[in-house]
VMD Tcl script that draws the C-alpha trace (Angstrom):
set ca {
  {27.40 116.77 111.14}
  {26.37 113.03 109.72}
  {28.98 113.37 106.77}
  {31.59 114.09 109.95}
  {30.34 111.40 112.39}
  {30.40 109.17 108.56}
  {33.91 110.07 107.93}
  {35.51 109.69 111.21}
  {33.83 105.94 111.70}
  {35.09 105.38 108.05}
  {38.59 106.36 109.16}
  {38.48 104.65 112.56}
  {37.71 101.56 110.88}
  {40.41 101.40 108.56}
  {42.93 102.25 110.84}
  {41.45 99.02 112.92}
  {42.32 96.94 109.94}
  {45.32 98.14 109.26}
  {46.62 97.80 112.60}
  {45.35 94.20 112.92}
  {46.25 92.83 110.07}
  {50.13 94.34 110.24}
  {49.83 92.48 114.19}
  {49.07 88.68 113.04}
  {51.54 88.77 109.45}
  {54.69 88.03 111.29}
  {55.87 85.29 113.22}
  {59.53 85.49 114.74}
  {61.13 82.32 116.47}
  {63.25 83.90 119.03}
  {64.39 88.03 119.87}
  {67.43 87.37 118.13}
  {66.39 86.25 114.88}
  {65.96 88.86 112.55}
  {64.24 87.90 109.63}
  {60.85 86.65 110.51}
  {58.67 84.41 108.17}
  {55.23 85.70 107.12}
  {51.74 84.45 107.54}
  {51.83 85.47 103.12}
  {55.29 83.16 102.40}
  {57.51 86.13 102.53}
  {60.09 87.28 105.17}
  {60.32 90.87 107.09}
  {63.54 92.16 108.40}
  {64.10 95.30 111.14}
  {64.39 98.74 109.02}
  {67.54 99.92 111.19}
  {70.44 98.44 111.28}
  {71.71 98.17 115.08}
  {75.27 99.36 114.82}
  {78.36 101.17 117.18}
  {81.60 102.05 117.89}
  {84.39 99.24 118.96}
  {87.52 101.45 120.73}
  {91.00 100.59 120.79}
  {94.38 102.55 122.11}
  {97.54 101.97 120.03}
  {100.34 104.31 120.73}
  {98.77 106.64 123.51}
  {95.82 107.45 120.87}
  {92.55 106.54 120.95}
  {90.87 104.95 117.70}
  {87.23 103.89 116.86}
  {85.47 101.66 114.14}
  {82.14 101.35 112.99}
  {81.05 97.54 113.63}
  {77.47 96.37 112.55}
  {75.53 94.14 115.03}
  {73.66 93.05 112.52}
  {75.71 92.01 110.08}
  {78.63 90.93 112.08}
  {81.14 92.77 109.95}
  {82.90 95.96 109.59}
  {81.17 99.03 108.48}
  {84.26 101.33 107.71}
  {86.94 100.20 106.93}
  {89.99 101.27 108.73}
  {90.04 102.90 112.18}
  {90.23 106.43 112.49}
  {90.98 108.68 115.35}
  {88.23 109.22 118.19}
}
mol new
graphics top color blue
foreach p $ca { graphics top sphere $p radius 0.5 }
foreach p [lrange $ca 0 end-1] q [lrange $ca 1 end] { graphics top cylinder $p $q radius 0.2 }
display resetview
C-alpha cells in the first residue's frame, strides 16, 4: 500500500512540473502573432495549421480552393469543382 501511495505522489509531482514549467516558457505579444518567443531564446509556433475553403461560381458551377490562414497563400493549386 506505501509503494502505491509512493508511486502515485511520485507521479503527481511530476506531472505538477511538467505542467508548470510548459505554462511560464512562452510569451506571445498579441492573439494574432503566431510565433511566440521563449523564456530559453527559442520560438514556438501552433502545431495546426488554420486553413479552409474560398468559393467561387464561374459558368453556373461552383468551385473551391484550399487557402491557408496561416500562411496567407494558396494550398492547392488550381480550383476544382465543389
Amino acid at each position: 500500500m506505501k509503494n502505491l501511495q509512493k508511486s502515485l505522489l511520485v507521479l503527481f509531482c511530476l506531472f505538477s512540473l511538467s505542467i508548470a514549467s510548459g505554462c511560464c516558457a512562452l510569451a506571445c505579444d498579441s492573439p494574432n502573432n503566431y510565433t511566440c518567443e521563449s523564456a530559453f531564446g527559442g520560438s514556438a509556433e501552433p502545431f495546426a495549421e488554420k486553413t479552409g475553403y474560398k468559393y467561387k461560381i464561374k459558368n453556373g458551377k461552383r468551385y473551391k480552393r484550399l487557402w491557408s490562414y496561416t500562411k496567407q497563400q494558396w494550398i492547392w493549386p488550381e480550383w476544382v469543382l465543389a
